[in-house]
C-alpha positions as CSV (number, residue, x, y, z in Angstrom):
1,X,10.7,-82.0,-7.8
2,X,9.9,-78.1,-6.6
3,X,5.9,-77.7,-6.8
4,X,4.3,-75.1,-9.0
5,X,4.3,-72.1,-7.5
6,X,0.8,-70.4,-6.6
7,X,1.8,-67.4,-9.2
8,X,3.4,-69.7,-12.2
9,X,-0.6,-71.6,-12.2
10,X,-2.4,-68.5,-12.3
11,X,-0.2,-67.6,-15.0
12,X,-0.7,-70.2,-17.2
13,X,-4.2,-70.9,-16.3
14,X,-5.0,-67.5,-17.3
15,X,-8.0,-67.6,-20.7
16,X,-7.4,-65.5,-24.1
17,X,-10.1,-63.0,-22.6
18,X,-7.8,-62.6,-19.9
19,X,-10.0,-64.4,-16.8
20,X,-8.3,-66.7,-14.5
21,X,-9.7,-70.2,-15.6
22,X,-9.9,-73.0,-13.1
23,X,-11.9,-73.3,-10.3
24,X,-9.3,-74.9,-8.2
25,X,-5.4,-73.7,-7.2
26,X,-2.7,-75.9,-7.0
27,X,-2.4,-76.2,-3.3
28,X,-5.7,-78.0,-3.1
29,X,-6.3,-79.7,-6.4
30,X,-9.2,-82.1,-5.4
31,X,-11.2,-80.7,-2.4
32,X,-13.1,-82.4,-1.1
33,X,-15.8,-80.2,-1.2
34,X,-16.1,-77.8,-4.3
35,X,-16.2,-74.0,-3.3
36,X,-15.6,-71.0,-5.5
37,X,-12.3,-69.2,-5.0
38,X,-12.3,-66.6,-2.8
39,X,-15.7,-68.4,-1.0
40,X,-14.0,-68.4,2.4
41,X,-13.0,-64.6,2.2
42,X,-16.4,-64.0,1.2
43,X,-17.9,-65.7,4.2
44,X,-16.4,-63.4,6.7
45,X,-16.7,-60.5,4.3
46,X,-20.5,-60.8,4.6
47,X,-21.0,-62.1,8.2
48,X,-18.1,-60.1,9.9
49,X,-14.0,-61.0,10.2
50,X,-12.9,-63.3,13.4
51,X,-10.5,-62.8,15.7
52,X,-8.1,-65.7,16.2
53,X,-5.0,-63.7,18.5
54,X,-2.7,-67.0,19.3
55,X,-2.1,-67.3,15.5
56,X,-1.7,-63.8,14.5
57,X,0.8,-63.4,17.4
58,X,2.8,-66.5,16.2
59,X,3.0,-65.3,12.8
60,X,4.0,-62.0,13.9
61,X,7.0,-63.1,15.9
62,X,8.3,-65.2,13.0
63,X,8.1,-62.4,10.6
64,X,9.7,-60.1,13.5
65,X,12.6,-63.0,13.1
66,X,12.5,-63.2,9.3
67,X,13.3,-59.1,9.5
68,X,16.1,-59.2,11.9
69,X,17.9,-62.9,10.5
70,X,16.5,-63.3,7.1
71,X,17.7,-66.7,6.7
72,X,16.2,-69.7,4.7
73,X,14.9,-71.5,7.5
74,X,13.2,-68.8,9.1
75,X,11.3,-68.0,5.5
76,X,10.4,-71.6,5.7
77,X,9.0,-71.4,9.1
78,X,6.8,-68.9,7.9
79,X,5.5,-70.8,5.0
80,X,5.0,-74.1,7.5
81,X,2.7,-71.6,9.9
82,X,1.2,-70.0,6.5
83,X,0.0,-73.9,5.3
84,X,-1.9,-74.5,9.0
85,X,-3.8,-70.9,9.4
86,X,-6.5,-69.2,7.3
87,X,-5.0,-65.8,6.5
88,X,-8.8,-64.1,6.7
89,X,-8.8,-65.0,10.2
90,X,-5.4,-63.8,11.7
91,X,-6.2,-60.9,9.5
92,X,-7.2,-58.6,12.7
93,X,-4.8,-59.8,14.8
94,X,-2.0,-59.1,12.6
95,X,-3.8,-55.7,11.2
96,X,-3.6,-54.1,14.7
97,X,-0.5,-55.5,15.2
98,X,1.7,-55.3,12.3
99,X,3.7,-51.5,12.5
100,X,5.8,-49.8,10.2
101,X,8.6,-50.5,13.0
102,X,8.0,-54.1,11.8
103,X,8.6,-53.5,8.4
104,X,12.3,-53.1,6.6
105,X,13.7,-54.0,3.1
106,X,14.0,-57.8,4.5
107,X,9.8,-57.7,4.4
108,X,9.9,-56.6,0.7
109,X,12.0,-59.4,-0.4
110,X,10.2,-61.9,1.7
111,X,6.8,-60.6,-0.1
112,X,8.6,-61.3,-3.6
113,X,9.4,-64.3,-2.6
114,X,6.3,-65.7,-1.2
115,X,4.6,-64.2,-3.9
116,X,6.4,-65.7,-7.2
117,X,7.6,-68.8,-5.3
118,X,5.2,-70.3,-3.1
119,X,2.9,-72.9,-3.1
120,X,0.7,-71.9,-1.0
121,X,-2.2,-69.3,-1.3
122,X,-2.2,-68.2,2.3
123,X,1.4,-67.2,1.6
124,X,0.4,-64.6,-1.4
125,X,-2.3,-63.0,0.9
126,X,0.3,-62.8,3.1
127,X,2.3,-61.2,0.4
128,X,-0.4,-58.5,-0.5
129,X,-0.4,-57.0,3.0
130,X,3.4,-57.0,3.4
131,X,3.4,-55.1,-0.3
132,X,0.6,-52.5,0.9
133,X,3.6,-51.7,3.2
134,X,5.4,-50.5,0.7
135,X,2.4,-48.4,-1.0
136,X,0.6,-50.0,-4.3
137,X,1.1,-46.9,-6.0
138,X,4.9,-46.4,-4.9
139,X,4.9,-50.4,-6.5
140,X,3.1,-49.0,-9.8
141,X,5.3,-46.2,-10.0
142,X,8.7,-47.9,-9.2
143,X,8.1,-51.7,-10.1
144,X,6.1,-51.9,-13.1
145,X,7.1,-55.7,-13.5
146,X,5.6,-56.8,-10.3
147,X,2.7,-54.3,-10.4
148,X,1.3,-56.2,-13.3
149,X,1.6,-59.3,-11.5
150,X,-0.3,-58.4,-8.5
151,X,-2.9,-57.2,-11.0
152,X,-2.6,-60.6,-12.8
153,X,-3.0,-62.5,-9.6
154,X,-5.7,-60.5,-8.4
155,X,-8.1,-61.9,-11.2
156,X,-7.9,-65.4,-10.1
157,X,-10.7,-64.6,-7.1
158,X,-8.8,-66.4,-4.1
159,X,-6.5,-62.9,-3.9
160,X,-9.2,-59.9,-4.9
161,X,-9.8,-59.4,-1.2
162,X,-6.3,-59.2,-0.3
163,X,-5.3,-56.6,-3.2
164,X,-8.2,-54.5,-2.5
165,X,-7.3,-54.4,0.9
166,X,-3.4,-53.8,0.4
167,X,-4.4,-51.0,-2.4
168,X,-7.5,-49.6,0.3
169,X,-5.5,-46.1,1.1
170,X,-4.7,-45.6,-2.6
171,X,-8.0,-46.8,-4.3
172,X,-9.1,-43.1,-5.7
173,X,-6.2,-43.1,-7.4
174,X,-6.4,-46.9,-8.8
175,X,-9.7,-46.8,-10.1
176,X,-8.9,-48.0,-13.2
177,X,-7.0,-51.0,-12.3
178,X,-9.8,-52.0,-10.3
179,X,-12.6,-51.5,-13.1
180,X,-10.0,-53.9,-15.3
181,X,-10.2,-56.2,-12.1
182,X,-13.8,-55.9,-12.1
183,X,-14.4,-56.6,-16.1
184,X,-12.2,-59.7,-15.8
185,X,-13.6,-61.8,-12.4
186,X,-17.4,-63.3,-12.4
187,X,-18.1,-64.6,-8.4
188,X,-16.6,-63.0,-5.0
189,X,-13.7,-60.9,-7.0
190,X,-16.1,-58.8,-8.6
191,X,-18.3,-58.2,-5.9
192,X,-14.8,-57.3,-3.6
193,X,-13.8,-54.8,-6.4
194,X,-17.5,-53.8,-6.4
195,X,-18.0,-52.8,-3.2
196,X,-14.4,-50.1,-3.8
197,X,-15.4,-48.9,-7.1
198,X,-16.9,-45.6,-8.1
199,X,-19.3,-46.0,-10.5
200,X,-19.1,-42.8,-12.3
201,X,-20.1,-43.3,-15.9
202,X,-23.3,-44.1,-18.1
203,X,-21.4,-47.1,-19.6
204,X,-19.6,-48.5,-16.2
205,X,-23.8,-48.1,-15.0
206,X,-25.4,-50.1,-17.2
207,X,-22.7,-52.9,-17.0
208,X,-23.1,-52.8,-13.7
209,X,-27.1,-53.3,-13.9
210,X,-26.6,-56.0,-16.8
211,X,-23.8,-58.0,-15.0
212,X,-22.6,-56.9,-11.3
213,X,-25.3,-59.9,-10.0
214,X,-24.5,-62.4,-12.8
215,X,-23.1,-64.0,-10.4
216,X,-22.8,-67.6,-8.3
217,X,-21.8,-65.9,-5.1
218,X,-24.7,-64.8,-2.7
219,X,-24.0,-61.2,-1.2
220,X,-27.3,-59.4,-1.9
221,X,-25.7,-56.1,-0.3
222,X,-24.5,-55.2,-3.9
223,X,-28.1,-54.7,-5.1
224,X,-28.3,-51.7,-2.5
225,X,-25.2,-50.2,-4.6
226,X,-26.3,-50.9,-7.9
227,X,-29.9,-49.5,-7.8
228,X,-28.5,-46.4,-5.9
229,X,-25.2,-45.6,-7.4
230,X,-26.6,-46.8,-11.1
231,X,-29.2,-44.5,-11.0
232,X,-31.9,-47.6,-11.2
233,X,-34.9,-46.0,-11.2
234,X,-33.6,-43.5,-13.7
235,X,-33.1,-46.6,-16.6
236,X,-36.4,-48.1,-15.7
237,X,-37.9,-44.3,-16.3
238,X,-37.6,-44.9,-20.4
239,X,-40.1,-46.0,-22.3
240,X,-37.9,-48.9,-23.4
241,X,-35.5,-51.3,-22.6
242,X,-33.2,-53.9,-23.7
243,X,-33.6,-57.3,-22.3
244,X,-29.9,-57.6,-20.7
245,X,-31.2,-54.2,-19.1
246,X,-34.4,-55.9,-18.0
247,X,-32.9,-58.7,-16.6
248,X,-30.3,-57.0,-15.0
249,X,-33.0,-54.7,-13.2
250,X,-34.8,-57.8,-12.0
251,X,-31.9,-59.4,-10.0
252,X,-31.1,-56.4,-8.3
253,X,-34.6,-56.1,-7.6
254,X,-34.5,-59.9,-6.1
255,X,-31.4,-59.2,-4.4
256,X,-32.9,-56.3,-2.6
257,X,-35.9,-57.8,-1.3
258,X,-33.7,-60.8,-0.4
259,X,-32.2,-58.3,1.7
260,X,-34.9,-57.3,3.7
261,X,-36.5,-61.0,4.1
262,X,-32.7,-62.7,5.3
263,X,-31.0,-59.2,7.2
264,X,-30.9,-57.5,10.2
265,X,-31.8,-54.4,8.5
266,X,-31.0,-52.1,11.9
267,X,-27.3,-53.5,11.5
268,X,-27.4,-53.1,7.9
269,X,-27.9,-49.9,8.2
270,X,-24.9,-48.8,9.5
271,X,-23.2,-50.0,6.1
272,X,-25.3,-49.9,3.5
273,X,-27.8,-46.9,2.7
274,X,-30.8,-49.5,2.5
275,X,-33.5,-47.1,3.8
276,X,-32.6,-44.8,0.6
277,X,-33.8,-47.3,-2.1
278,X,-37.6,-46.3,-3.1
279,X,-39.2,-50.0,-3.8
280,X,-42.8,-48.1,-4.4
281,X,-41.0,-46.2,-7.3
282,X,-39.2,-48.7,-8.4
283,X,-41.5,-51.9,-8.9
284,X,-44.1,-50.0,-11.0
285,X,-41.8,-48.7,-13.3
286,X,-39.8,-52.6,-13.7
287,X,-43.4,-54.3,-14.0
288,X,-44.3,-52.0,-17.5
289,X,-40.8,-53.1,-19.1
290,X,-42.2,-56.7,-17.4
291,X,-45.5,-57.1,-19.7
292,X,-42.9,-56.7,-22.2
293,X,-40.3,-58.5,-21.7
294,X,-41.5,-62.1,-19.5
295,X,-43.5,-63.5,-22.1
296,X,-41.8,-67.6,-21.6
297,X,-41.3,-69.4,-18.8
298,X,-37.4,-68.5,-18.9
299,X,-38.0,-64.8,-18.5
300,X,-40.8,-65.7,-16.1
301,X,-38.4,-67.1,-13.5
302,X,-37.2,-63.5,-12.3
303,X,-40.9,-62.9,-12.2
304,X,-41.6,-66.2,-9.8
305,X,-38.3,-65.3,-7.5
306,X,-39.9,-61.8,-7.0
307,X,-43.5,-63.0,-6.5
308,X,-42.5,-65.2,-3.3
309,X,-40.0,-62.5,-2.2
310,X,-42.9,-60.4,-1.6
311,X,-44.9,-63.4,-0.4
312,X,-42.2,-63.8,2.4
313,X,-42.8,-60.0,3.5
314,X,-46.4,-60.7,4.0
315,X,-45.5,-64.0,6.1
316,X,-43.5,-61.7,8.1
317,X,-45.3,-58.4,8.5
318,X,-42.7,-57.0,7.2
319,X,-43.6,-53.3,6.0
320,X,-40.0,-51.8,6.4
321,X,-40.0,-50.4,2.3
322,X,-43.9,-51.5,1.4
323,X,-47.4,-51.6,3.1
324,X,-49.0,-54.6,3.6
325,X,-51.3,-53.6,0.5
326,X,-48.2,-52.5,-1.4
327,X,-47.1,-55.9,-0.9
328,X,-50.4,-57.7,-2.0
329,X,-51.4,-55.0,-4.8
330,X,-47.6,-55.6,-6.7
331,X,-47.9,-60.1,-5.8
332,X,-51.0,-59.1,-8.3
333,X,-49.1,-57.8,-10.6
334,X,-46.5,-61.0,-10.5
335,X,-49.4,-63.2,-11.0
336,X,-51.0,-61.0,-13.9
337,X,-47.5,-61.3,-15.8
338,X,-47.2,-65.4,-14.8
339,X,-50.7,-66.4,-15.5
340,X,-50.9,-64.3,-18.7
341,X,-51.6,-67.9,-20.3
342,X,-52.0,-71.8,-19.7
343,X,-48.8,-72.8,-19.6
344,X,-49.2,-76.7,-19.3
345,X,-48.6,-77.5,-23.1
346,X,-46.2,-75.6,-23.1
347,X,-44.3,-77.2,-20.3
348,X,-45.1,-80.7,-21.7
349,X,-43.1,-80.0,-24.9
350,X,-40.6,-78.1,-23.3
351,X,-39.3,-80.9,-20.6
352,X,-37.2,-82.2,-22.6
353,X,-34.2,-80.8,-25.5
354,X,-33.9,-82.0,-28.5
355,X,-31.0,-84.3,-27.5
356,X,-32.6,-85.9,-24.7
357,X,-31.7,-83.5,-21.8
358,X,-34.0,-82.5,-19.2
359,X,-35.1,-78.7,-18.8
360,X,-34.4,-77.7,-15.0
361,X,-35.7,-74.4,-15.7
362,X,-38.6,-76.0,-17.2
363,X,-39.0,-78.2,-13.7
364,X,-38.9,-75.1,-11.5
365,X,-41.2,-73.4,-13.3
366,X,-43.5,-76.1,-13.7
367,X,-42.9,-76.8,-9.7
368,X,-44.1,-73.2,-9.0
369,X,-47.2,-73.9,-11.1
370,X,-48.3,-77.0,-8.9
371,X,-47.9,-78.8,-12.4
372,X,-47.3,-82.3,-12.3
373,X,-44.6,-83.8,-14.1
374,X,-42.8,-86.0,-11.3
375,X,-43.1,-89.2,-13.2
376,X,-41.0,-88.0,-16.2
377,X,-38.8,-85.9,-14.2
378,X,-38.1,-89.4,-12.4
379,X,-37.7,-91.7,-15.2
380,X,-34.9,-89.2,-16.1
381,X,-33.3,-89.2,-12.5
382,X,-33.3,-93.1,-12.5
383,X,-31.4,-93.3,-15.7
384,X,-29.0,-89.9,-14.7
385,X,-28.6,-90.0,-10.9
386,X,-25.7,-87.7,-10.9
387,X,-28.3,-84.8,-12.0
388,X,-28.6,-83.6,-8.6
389,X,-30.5,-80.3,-8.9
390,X,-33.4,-82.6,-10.2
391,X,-33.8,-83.3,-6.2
392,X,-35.4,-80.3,-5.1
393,X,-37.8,-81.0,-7.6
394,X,-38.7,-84.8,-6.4
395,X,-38.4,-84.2,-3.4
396,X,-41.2,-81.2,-3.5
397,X,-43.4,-84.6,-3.9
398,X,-46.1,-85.0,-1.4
399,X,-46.5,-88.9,-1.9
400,X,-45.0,-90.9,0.6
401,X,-44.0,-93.9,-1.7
402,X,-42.4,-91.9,-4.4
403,X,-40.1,-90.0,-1.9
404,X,-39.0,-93.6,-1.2
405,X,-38.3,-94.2,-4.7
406,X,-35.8,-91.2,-4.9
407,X,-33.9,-92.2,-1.7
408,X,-33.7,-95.7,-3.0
409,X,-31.5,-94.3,-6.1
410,X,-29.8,-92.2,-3.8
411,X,-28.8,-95.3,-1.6
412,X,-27.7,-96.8,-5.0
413,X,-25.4,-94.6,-5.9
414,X,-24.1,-93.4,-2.4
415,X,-20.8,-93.4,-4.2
416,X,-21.0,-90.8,-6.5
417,X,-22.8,-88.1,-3.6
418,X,-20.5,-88.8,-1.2
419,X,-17.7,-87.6,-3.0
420,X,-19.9,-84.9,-4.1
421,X,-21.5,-84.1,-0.8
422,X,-22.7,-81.3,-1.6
423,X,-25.4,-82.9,-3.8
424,X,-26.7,-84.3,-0.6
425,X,-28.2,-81.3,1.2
426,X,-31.7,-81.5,-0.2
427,X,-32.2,-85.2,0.6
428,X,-30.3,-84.8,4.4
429,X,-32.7,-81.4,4.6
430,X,-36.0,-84.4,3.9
431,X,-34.7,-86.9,6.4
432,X,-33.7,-84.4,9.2
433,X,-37.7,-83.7,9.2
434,X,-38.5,-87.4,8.5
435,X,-37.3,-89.6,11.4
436,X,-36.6,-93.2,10.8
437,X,-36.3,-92.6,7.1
438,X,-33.3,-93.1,4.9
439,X,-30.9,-95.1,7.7
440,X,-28.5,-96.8,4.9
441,X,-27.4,-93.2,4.0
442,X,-26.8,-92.4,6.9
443,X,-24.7,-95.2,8.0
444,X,-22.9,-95.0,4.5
445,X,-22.1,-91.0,6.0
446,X,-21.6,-92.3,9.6
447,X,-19.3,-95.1,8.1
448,X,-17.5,-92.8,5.6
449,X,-13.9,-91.8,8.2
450,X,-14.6,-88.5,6.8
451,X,-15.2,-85.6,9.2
452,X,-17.2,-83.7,7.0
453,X,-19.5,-86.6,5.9
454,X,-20.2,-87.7,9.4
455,X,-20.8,-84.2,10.3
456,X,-23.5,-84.3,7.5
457,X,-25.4,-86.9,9.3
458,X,-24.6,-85.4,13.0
459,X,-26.9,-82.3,11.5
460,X,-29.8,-85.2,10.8
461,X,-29.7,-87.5,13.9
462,X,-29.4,-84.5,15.9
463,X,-32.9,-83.3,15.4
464,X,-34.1,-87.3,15.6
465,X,-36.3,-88.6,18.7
466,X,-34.1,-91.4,20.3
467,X,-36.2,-93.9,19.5
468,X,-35.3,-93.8,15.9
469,X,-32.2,-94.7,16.3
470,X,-31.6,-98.3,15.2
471,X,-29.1,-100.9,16.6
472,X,-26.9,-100.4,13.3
473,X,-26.8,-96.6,13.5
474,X,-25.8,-96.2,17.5
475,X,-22.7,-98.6,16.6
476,X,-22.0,-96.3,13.5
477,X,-22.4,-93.4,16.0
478,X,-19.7,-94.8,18.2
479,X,-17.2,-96.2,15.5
480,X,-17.8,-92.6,13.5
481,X,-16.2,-91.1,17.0
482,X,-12.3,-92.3,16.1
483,X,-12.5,-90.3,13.0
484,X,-13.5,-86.8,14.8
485,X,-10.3,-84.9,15.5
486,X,-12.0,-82.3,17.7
487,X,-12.8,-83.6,21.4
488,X,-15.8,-81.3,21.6
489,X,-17.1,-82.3,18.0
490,X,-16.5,-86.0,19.0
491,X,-18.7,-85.3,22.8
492,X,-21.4,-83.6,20.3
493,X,-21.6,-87.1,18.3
494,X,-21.7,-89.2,21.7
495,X,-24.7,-86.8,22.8
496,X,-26.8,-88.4,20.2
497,X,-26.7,-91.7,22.2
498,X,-28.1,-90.0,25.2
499,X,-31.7,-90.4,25.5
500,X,-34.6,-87.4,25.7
501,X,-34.1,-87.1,29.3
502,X,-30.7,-87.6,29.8
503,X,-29.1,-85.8,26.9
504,X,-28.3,-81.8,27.0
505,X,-30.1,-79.6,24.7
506,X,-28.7,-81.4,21.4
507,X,-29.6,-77.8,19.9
508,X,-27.6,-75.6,21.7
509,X,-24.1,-78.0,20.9
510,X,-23.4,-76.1,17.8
């Protein structure tokens, strides 16, 4: 039976508000670990594109092949290479490579093909950049079928980078395809149409403000574009705003100074305008909407993230955009706006909903207080142990016996966060700086014949002294071996079963 085609699931996995609506494709329908579409795009897009030549050149003589004997088997040949490469990191290689001499009418009907009939995503990304051949807007004008398609596609957020990129020389004139684009993605699409759009109107503004970092993928470079290009400090300038607006001009507020406490700011430079945003203008004006507006510990939150943003650029000396009494005079304001009232009653009735669920926004809150509701918060984790984002909350505990509590319902239910593993990263982040602590999870990792899992462990034991590693865990260590495809990554593990003086700097492996 032929698979479903990449194209066909988008298709009818597309919502009646015209977003693309699963977080998975059908090429990988249960990864192992859970990313957002377009997550592996996004990672190079914010810490620079590789260069992988070898694969590149391979492709490139296959589709050489394809355009001189168009034949089945050599289209298939190109899908095989597609399925073992990542298309984002060829994407040099084949950019500087890839001529117009390369390209004839055989390249536009493999495109078609690979785009409406393959199963593979790498295949459509493929597919954009073989299309931006032909011009996006000689497509739009001539083939109005498939020009709606690549706009359909280009919703579901695996392919925004690679339409953007086929459409780059023709963007002026496609602004209003990518706006649509824009309107109709949530994670790493919108911030790839973003980062090409002109924001030219009032309304296109204050979307942006209200939703452009409503967002679950982390690229706080878009706050630079949103409080220049959207004119900011001019919204925060009336005597008024909505809420949407107010909420809106705290995350791009957060994202900035995220910016400037996680970035080389000297290499950021070069790309983004960063020295042009006015933080002494701006964080007077957003704390009078603030007085108005944070008045619950929901609306606090922004309030709190800002607080120990600005408590990070004191740690740091960090007086690129604020002096160091800047810095302390506008943490004063935070606490003025946080403090306004005891909030302890209010957190006590507030744990909990009405049907029984606990309040995470209620636990951070109360965790930033120094409020202590661990007891509770754990009586609710013992009974619902799959409510991982409770951890960072238990695990904040200073009290050696109750940290052993939570890793004792974590050994219980090893099950459920080893197919989940991302859950894990708070508790592995404890027992990396704990030696000697939590050994059944990591044998349960080390046992687990899954590269990732054992991996996960690797990034724990590494940072152990080799006297904490029991009997149990060194034969782990050297059963986990046979399971580790990469001879370098398997050396790595072996390294752990060196002792201090014998083992190479266990740090400088990675």
């Amino acid at each position: 039976m032929k698979k479903e085609s990449i194209f066909d699931y988008i298709k009818t996995h597309m919502s009646a508000d015209g977003f693309f609506a699963s977080p998975v494709l059908p090429d990988d329908t249960e990864p192992e670990i859970a990313y957002l579409l377009g997550d592996e795009d996004g990672h190079y897009f914010t810490n620079g594109i590789p260069k992988d030549p070898d694969s590149a050149d391979q492709l490139l003589t296959e589709l050489r092949q394809y355009a001189a004997f168009p034949t089945e088997e050599n289209r298939q040949q190109i899908e095989n290479t597609l399925s073992e490469l990542v298309m984002i990191e060829v994407l040099y290689g084949f950019s500087t490579k890839f001529t117009n001499e390369d390209y004839n009418s055989n390249m536009l009907i493999l495109a078609q093909e690979l785009f409406y009939n393959s199963g593979c995503r790498q295949s459509l990304k493929l597919a954009y950049l073989l299309f931006s051949c032909s011009g996006m807007l000689n497509i739009k004008k001539n083939n109005p079928e498939l020009w709606h398609d690549l706009l359909l596609a280009a919703r579901c957020e695996e392919f925004t980078y690679f339409f953007v990129l086929a459409a780059r020389s023709d963007l002026a004139e496609l602004q209003e395809e990518l706006w649509e684009i824009i309107y109709h993605t949530k994670n790493w699409g919108r911030i790839f149409a973003l980062e090409e759009a002109v924001i030219s109107t009032h309304e296109q503004k204050l979307w942006c403000i209200k939703n452009a970092l409503d967002t679950n993928a982390d690229y706080p470079p878009l706050a630079v574009k949103i409080i220049l290009d959207c004119e900011l400090a001019r919204e925060l300038a009336a005597d008024e705003l909505d809420y949407e607006l107010f909420h809106g001009a705290a995350f791009a507020i957060l994202n900035f100074l995220e910016l400037l406490t996680s970035y080389d700011l000297n290499r950021l430079e070069k790309f983004f305008p960063v020295s042009h945003v006015d933080l002494q203008a701006l964080l007077p004006a957003f704390f009078r909407h603030a007085h108005r507006h944070a008045v619950s510990p929901e609306t606090l939150m922004p309030i709190i993230f800002i607080s120990e943003q600005l408590q990070q650029l004191i740690e740091e000396e960090n007086w690129s955009h604020l002096s160091a009494n800047q810095c302390h005079a506008f943490v004063a304001a935070c606490d003025s706006i946080i403090y306004q009232k005891d909030w302890k009653a209010e957190i006590q009735t507030q744990l909990f909903t009405e049907d029984g669920k606990i309040n995470h926004l209620i636990c951070d809150f109360a965790k930033y207080l120094e409020l202590d509701i661990w007891q509770p918060v754990y009586d609710y984790f013992v009974a619902h142990p799959e409510d991982h984002e409770l951890l960072v909350y238990l695990f904040s505990s200073g009290d050696p016996q109750q940290l052993n509590d939570v890793l004792a319902i974590i050994e219980q239910h090893m099950d459920y966060y080893m197919f989940y593993p991302l859950t894990l990263l708070t508790p592995l982040a404890y027992l990396r700086d704990n030696p000697g602590q939590g050994n059944n999870i990591l044998l349960r990792l080390l046992q687990a014949e899954n590269e990732i899992l054992i991996g996960m462990a690797y990034h724990v034991l590494r940072e152990w002294p080799y006297q904490y590693l029991t009997l149990p865990l060194k034969q782990a260590i050297v059963a986990a071996q046979a399971h580790i495809q990469s001879s370098v990554h398997r050396e790595m593990l072996g390294n752990l079963l060196l002792d201090g003086n014998d083992s190479p700097d266990k740090n400088n492996l990675m």
